[in-house]
C-alpha positions in Angstrom: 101.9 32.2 -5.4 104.8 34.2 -3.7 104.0 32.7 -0.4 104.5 29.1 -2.1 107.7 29.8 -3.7 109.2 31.2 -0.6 107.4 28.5 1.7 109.5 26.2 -0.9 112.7 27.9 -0.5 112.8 27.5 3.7 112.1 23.9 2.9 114.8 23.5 0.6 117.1 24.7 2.7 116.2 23.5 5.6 117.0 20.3 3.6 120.0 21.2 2.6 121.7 23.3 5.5 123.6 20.4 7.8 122.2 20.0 11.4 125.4 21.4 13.6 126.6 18.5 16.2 125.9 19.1 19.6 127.5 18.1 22.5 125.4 16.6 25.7 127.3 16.8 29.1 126.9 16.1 32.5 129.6 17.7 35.0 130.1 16.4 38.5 132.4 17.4 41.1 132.8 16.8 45.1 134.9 18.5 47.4 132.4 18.0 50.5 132.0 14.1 51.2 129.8 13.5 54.5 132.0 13.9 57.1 135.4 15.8 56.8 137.6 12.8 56.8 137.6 12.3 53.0 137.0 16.4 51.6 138.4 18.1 49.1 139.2 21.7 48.3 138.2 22.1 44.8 136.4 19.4 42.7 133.1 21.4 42.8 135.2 24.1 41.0 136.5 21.8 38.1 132.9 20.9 37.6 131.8 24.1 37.1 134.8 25.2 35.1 134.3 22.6 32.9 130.7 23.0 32.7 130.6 26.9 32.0 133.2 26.4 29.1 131.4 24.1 26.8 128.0 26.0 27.7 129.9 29.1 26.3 129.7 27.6 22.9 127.3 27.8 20.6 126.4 24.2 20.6 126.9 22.4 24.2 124.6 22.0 26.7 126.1 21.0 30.4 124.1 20.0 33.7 126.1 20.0 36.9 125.8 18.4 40.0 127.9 19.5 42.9 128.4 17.6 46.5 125.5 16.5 48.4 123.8 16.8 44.7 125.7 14.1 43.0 124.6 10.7 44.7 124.6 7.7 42.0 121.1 7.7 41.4 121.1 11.3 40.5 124.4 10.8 38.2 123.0 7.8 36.5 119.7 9.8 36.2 120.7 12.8 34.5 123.0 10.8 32.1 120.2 8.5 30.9 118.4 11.6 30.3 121.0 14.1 29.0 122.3 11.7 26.9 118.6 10.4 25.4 118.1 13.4 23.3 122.1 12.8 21.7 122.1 11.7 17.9 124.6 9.8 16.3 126.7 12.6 15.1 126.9 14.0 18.7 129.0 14.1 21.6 128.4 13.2 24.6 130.7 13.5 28.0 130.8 12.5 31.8 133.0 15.0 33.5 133.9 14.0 37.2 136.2 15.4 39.7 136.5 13.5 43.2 137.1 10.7 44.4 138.0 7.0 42.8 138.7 3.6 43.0 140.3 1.0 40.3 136.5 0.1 39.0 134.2 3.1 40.1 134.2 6.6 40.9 132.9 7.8 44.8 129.7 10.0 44.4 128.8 11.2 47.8 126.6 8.5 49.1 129.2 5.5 48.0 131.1 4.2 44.5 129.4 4.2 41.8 131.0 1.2 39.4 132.0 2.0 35.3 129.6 -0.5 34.3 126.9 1.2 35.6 127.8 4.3 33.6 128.8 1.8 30.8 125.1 0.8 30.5 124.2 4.2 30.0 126.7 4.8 27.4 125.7 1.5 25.5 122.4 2.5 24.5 122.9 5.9 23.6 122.8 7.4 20.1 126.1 9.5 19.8 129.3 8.3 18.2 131.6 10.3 19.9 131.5 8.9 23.7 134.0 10.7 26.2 134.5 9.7 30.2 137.0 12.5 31.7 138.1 11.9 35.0 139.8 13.9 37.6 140.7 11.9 40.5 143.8 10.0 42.2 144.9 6.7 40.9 142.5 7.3 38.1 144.7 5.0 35.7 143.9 2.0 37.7 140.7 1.6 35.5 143.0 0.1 32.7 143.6 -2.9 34.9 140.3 -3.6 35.0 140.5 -6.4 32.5 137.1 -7.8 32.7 135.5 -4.9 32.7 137.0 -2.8 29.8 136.7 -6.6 27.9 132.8 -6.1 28.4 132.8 -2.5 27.2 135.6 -2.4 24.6 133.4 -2.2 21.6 131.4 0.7 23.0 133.5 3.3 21.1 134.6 5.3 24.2 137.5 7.6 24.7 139.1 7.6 29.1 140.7 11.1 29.6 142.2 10.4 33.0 144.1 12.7 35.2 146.7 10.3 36.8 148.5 6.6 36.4 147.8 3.5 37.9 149.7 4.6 41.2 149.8 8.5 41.1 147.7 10.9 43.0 146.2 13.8 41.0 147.0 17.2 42.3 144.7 20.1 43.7 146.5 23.4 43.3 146.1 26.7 45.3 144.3 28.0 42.3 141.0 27.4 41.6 140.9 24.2 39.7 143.1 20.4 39.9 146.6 20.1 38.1 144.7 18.5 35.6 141.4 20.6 34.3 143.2 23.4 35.3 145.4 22.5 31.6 142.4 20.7 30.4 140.8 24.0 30.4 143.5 26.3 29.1 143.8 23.4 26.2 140.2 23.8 25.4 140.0 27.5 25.3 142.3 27.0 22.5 145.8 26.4 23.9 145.6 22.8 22.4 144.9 24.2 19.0 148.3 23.9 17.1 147.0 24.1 13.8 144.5 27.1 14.4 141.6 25.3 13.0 139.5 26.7 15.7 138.8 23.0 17.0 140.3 20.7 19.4 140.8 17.0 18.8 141.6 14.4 20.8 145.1 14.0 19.9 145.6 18.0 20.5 144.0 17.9 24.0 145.7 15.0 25.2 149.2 16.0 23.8 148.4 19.8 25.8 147.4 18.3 29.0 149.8 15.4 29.6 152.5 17.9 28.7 151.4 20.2 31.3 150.8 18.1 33.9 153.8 16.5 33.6 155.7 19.8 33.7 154.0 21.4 36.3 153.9 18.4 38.5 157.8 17.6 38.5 156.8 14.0 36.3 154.6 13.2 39.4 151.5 13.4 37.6 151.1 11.9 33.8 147.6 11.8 32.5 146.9 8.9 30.5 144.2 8.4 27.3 142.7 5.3 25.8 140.1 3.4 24.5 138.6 2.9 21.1 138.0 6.3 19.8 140.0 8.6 16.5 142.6 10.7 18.3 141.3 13.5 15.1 137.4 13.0 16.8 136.8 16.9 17.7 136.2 17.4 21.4 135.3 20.7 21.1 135.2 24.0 18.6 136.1 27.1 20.6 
């Protein structure tokens, strides 16, 4: 008898007790393109950075693919799989620091266009849908017309590092200009009502402040795209 009422209990609150939101996200950054030509100093770092903070928290889980690792098929891949196991009341975010052009971003064997990544995002679960991306001219994705026409109703929110014509910065520390401050704002420097949680409004607000600063109004990140600017981003 004792072992049904407690056996009844767990159920009960099992039933009760709210499944926590995860977040699903897959982190790529490439400092060594083939050749030397086209290298960078410190996109594999902002990968990791990026990667290691939301794995720090209790309910994030981040795969990371660095240089020679992050060709498209391997991108596209580990999203269609990372991003499989996301419910509806999760998050789910591409991270990538490198190189870009107006409609794709360079893995290291060639672009890699939005829509491919756009795909992805379509048929996954999860409400909240976040593309952050560190890489020069980054803006020029909002001139895409035709392409953010297709994909407007997909309920994604574009952090990007830079305008339409403005290079993003690498710094002699160990991140970019811009996750360095996308960093600091998710650690909880963005958090200006101490609710232990960082929306989209606060990070974007932290960051293009920052940036700006720091880069002598060189270097404004811009934010769109159908999303609430109170959608949590993370809870630190």
């Amino acid at each position: 008898m004792k072992n049904r009422v407690l056996i009844g209990i767990l159920l009960a609150l099992l039933i009760i007790t709210p499944t926590r939101a995860k977040t699903f996200l897959v982190c790529v950054g490439i400092s060594d393109y083939p050749g030397t030509e086209h290298d960078l100093r410190i996109s594999d770092n902002d990968a990791m950075t990026i990667a290691n903070l939301f794995n720090s928290t209790k309910d994030a889980s981040a795969y990371v693919l660095l240089n020679k690792e992050a060709t498209q098929s391997a991108l596209l891949s580990n999203m269609y799989s990372m991003f499989a196991d996301a419910k509806k009341s999760d998050s789910v975010i591409l991270f990538f620091s490198g190189h870009g052009t107006p409609g794709s971003i360079v893995c290291y064997d060639g672009k890699l266009a939005y829509s491919h990544i756009f795909k992805i995002l379509k048929g996954c679960k999860a409400d909240r849908k976040i593309i952050i991306i560190d890489a020069c001219f980054s803006g020029k994705m909002r001139n895409n017309k035709r392409q953010v026409g297709r994909y407007k109703n997909l309920n994604v929110m574009f952090f990007l590092s830079s305008r339409t014509n403005e290079p993003s910065k690498e710094t002699t520390f160990k991140n970019s200009l811009f996750t360095l401050f996308l960093e600091r704002g998710l650690r909880g420097g963005a958090d200006v009502n101490d609710d232990r949680q960082i929306t989209a409004g606060e990070i974007y607000n932290f960051v293009h402040k920052g940036v700006s600063h720091a880069s002598s109004n060189k270097q404004h990140p811009v934010m769109w795209g159908n999303f609430d600017y109170n959608m949590p981003i993370i809870k630190w």
